[in-house]
Residue, then its C-alpha position, 0 to 999 in steps of 0.5 A: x515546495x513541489x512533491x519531490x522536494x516534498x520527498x525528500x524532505x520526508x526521506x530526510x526525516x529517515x535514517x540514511x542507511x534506509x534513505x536508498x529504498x525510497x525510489x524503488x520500494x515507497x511510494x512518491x508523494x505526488x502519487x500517495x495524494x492521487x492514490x489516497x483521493x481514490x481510495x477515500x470517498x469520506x474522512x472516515x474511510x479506513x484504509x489498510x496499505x499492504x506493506x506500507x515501508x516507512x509509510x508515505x501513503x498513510x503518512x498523506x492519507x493522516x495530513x489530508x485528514x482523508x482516512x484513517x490509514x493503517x499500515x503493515x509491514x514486515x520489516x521492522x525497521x521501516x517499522x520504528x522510521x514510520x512510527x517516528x515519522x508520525x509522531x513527528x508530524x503529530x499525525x499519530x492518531x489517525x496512522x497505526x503501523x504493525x510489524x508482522x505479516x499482512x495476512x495476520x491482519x483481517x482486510x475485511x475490516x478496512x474500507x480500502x486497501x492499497x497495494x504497491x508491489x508489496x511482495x517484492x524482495x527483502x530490500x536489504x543488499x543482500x536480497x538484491x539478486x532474486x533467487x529461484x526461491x524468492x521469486x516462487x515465494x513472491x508468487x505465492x504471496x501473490x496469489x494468497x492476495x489475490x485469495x484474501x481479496x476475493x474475500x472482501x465486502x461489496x463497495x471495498x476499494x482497491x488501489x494498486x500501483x504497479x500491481x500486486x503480482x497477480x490480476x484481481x478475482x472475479x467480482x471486482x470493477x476496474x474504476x479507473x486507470x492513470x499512467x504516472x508517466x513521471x513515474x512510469x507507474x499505472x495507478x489503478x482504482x478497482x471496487x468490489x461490484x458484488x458481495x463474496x460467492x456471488x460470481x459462483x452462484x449466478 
């Protein structure tokens, strides 16, 4: 079975009033393998992914048996899918999903973070059309990641898809640079080169 086929039968496993998120917000199969190659350099590399949905990333990091994934995500309804989807997959042990806000959640404890778009728009049909309001919130959050960022240890690895709404704090490496030309997505790797404050006082 090829990757999209693959994809379809996880949003398969997803209850179908979701299903509709799966080509905008959550990341293609194909691009979770390469992503999670990037982000774990060991098995045991413990891997945070900011708004996580239903979980694709964590879902290939636990099959690949690559990193132990974490996923957070405010909606609680992806929640409960992605919870499921692991039992299912029996991959349970090596994926954790927490509902609530990516910055309760101390990023210094991770090896890896991965970052696809997370401060877009309440994926309801009601949140279709961005109000003034959403998009300064969506800023803010932006540039509160780019704050939280700036905060991690030397040697974190940083992969966004898509960006995150703001460029990366000082200290940070660009690794390397792919352009998904199916997805017409760029998956970039960065990694922390310095340890925090360290730019301020050279």
């Amino acid at each position: 079975m090829d990757a999209s086929g693959i994809d379809r039968a996880l949003d398969a496993l997803v209850r179908p009033e979701l299903r509709h998120l799966s080509k905008v917000h959550w990341t293609p199969v194909d691009i979770a393998v390469r992503a999670v190659s990037l982000l774990c350099p060991r098995p045991d590399t413990r891997v945070l992914d900011i708004g996580a949905g239903v979980g694709k990333l964590c879902m290939v990091g636990a099959l690949s048996r690559r990193g132990i994934c974490c996923g957070i995500e405010q909606h609680a309804s992806l929640v409960c899918d992605a919870m499921k989807l692991a039992r299912q997959l029996r991959i349970e042990r090596r994926t954790t999903f927490l509902h609530g806000d990516a910055f309760a959640v101390d990023w210094r404890q991770f090896d890896a973070l991965y970052l696809y778009n997370p401060f877009e728009l309440d994926p309801s049909p009601a949140g279709a059309s961005a109000s003034a309001a959403d998009q300064h919130h969506s800023r803010a959050q932006a540039t509160r990641a780019r704050e939280r960022l700036a905060t991690l240890r030397r040697g974190t690895r940083v992969v966004t898809l898509h960006g995150f709404g703001d460029v990366m704090p000082p200290g940070f490496e660009l690794v390397y640079h792919e352009r998904m030309p199916v997805h017409d997505l760029d998956l970039v790797l960065w990694v922390r080169a310095s340890e925090p404050g360290a730019e301020a006082r050279s």
